[in-house]
N, C-alpha and C positions, 0 to 999 in steps of 0.2 A: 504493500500500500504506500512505502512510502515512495515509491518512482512513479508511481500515479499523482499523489500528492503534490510530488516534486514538479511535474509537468502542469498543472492546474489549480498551482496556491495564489497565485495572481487571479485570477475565473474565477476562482469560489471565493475571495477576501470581497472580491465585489456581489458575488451574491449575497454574502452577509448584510452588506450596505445596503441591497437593494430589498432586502428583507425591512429595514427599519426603514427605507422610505415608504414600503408597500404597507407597512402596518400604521401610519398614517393617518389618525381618528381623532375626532371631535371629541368621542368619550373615552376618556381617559383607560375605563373598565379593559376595554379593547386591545389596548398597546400593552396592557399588565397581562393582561391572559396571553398573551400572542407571544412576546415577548419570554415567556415563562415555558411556555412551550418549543416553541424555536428554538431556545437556548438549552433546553433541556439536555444534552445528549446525544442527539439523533445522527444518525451514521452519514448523511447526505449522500447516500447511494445515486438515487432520481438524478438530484442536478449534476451528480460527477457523470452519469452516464449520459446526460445530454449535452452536457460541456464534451466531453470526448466524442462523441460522435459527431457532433457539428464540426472537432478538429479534425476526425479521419476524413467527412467528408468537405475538407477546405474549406471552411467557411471562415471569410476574415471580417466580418462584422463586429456587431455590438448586442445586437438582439439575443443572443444564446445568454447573456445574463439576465436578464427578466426574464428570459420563458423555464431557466432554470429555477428562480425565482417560483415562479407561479406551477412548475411540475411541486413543490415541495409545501405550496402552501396546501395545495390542491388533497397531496399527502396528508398534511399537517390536523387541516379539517375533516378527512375523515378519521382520522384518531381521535380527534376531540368528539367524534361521534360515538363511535362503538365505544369509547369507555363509557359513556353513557351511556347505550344498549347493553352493554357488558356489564355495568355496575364496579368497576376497574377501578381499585384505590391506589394502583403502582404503575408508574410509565416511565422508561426509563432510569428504572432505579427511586427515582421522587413519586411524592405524593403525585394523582392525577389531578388535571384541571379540575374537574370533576368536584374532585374531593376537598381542595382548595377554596371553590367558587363556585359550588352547586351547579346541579343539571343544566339549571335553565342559562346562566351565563356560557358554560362550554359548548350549547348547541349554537347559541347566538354567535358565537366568535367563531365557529366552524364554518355556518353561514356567511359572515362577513369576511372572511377568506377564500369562501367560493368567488363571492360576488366580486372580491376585490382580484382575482385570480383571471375569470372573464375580463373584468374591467382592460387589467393590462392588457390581455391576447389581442382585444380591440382596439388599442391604442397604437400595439405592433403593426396591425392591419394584414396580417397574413390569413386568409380565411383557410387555407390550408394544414395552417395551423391548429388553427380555432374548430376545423371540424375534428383532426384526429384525438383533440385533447376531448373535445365535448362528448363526444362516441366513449375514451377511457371512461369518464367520468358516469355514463353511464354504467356503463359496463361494471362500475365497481358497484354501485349499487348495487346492481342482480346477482352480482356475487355474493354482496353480504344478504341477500333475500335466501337467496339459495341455501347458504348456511345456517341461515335460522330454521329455515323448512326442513334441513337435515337434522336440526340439531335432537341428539337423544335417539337419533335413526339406527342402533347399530347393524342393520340389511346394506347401509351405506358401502360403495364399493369405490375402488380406485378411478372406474369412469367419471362416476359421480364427484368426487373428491379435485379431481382434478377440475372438472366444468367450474366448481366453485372457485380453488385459486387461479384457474386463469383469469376470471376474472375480476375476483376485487383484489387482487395483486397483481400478479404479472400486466394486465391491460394498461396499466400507468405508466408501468416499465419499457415497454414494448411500445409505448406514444413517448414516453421522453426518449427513447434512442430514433425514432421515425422523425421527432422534432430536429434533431439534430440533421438528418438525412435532407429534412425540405428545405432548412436553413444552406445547404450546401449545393441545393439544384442538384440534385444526385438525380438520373435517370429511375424510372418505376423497378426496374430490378434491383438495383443496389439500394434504394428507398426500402423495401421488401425486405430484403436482406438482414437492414440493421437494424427492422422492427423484429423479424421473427429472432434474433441474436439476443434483444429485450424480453419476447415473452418467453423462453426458454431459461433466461436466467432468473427474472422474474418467479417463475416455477419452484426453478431451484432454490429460491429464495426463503421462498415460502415452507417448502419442504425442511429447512434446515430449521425455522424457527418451530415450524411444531415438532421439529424433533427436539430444540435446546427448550421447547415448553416440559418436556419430562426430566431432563437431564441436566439443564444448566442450574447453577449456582443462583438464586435471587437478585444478590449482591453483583454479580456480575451479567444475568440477564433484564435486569430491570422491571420484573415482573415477578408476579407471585407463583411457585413452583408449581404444575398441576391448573394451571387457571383454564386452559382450555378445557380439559375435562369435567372440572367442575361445573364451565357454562354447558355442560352436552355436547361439545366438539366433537365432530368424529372425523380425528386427523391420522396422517398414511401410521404414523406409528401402532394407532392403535387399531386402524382397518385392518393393517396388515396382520394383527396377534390375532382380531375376531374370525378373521379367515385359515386360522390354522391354528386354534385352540381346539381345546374338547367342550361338549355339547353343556356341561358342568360347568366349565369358566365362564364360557359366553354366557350363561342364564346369570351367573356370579356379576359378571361385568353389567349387566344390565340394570339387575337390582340394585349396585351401586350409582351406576347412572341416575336413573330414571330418581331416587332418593332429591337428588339434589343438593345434599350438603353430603359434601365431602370430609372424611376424617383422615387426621393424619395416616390413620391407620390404612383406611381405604386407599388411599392413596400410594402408599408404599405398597398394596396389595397389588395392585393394577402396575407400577409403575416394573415390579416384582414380574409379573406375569408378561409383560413387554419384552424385557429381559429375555425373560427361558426363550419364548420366541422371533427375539432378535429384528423387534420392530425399528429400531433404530437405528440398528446398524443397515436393513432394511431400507430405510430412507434416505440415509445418507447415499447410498449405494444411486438409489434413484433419483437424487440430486445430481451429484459427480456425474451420473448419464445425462441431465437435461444439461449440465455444461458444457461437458465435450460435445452434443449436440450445438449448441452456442456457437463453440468456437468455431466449429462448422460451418457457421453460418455466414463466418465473415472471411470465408475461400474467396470470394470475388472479389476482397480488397487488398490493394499491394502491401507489404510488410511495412511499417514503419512506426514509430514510437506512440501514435494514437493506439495504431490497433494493438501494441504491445502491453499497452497500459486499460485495454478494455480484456485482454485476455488476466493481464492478473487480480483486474474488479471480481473479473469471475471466479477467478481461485478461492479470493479472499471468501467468496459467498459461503464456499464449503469447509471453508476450513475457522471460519468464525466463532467464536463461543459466544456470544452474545448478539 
C-alpha cells in the first residue's frame, strides 16, 4: 500500500480538502456529523480506485478529485444508513453516528451527502458520469433490500449471496473504476474493462469483510465481533458451513439464529462450527479467485505504475485484517 500511497498522496490530500469544502452547511449539526464520520478511519479504497484508474487511463485533468470526493461521500451515506437499519453502536473502531446523535440526525446527514454528492456530479457536467454513478447508487439499495429479504434465510445459497454483494458493494466499486475510465475517453472496451476489474474486486471485498466479521479482533476490525450474525446475515462463511454440516447443526444454527440475541456462548458455538468446516478459509479462497479474476481484467492495458498500483489495491483487499 504504500507505493500506491506513494503515487496518489498528492490526489487524495486534495480529496480531503475537497471533503471539507463539500461538507459545507448552514447547520452547523451537519459539518459535526460529517466530519466525524469522514475522519473516522475509513480505508478510502473508492477514491484511490478512481484516482488510479482515471491515471491508467490518462487523464490529466482536475475533475477525478471531486468525483473521488463524491464516490466516498456517496459510501459514507450509506453507512450512516445501515447503522441505522442495523442498530450498529461501533464503526470503525468508534462509537457510530448513530449512537453519538440519534437515528434521526444520521439519516439526515446521509441524505445530505447524497444530495450534496449529485449536486457536485452536476456541476462537473458529465452526464456520463452522473448516469453510471446514479444506476450504483441504485443498485446499492436493492442490494441492501435483498439482504434484508434474506436475512435469517438459512436455504440462502452462494447465487443468492452473491446477487446481494454485487450489488450494495461491488456496484460502487465497479462505477468509481468506470469513472475513472470516462474521465480518460477510454474507448467502450477498455471502459468495460476497468469496470468489470471494480466489480470483481468489489466482491472480493466484501467476501473478506464477512469473513474478518467472524475472525477479526474488534479493536482492530472496528466492529463488534459476530455483528452480522447477530442481525440474521447469511454471509459465504456461514452458507458455506450450512451446506456441509449435519442435519443436527443446521436445525442448531437456526435456533440460534432465528432467537435473535446472541450469547457469547452462541456465538463461539457457531463461530466453532465455521471452523471444523472451514468457512473461512472457504472465503478467502473465493476472494483470492475474484482477484486474480480482476487482474485479468486489466490484460488490455499496457504495464505501467497505475496498473501496478491497482494490482496491489487488490492484494491488499485479501490480505487485510481489518
Amino acid at each position: 500500500m504504500q507505493t500506491v500511497m506513494a503515487l496518489i498522496r498528492d490526489d487524495l490530500e486534495q480529496v480531503e480538502a475537497q471533503f471539507k469544502k463539500d461538507l459545507d452547511s448552514q447547520v452547523s449539526l451537519i459539518r459535526k456529523v460529517g466530519e466525524y464520520v469522514l475522519s473516522s478511519g475509513g480505508k478510502r479504497v473508492r477514491p484511490m480506485l478512481l484516482l488510479l484508474s482515471a491515471r491508467l487511463a490518462g487523464y490529466q485533468g482536475s475533475a477525478h478529485v471531486s468525483l473521488a470526493g463524491v464516490i466516498e461521500f456517496i459510501h459514507t451515506a450509506t453507512l450512516l444508513h445501515d447503522d441505522v437499519v442495523d442498530s450498529a453502536v461501533l464503526r470503525r473502531g468508534n462509537e457510530s453516528a448513530n449512537s453519538v446523535w440519534g437515528n434521526q440526525a444520521s439519516v439526515l446527514v446521509g441524505d445530505f451527502l447524497l444530495g450534496r454528492s449529485f449536486s457536485v456530479m452536476v456541476e462537473n457536467g458529465d452526464l456520463d458520469v452522473l448516469r453510471v454513478v446514479s444506476e450504483a447508487s441504485t443498485q446499492m439499495a436493492e442490494g441492501e433490500m435483498l439482504q434484508l429479504i434474506g436475512s435469517c434465510d438459512i436455504d440462502m445459497d452462494e447465487t443468492r449471496y452473491l446477487d446481494v454483494i454485487r450489488n450494495k458493494t461491488a456496484a460502487l466499486i465497479a462505477a468509481a473504476c468506470r469513472c475513472g475510465a470516462i474521465l480518460g475517453r477510454l474507448d467502450a472496451a477498455h471502459e468495460e474493462a476497468l469496470s468489470m476489474f471494480g466489480m470483481d474486486l468489489g466482491i472480493a471485498f466484501q467476501m473478506m469483510d464477512d469473513a474478518l466479521d467472524y475472525v477479526a479482533d474488534e479493536e482492530d476490525f472496528g466492529k463488534t465481533r459476530g455483528h452480522d450474525l447477530a442481525e440474521g446475515k447469511m454471509t459465504l462463511p456461514l452458507i458455506h458451513t450450512l451446506q456441509n454440516c449435519s442435519s443436527a447443526e443446521r436445525e442448531r444454527v437456526e435456533e440460534i439464529i432465528e432467537r435473535g440475541e446472541l450469547s457469547p456462548e452462541e456465538l463461539a458455538e457457531v463461530c466453532a462450527l465455521i471452523a471444523s468446516y472451514r468457512g473461512i478459509d472457504y472465503t478467502r479462497q473465493r476472494a483470492r479467485e475474484q482477484i486474480d479474476s480482476a487482474k485479468g481484467r486489466l490484460a488490455p492495458f499496457d504495464n505501467n505504475v497505475a496498473k501496478d498500483a491497482l494490482f496491489c489495491l487488490a492484494d491488499y483487499v485479501v490480505e487485510r485484517t481489518r
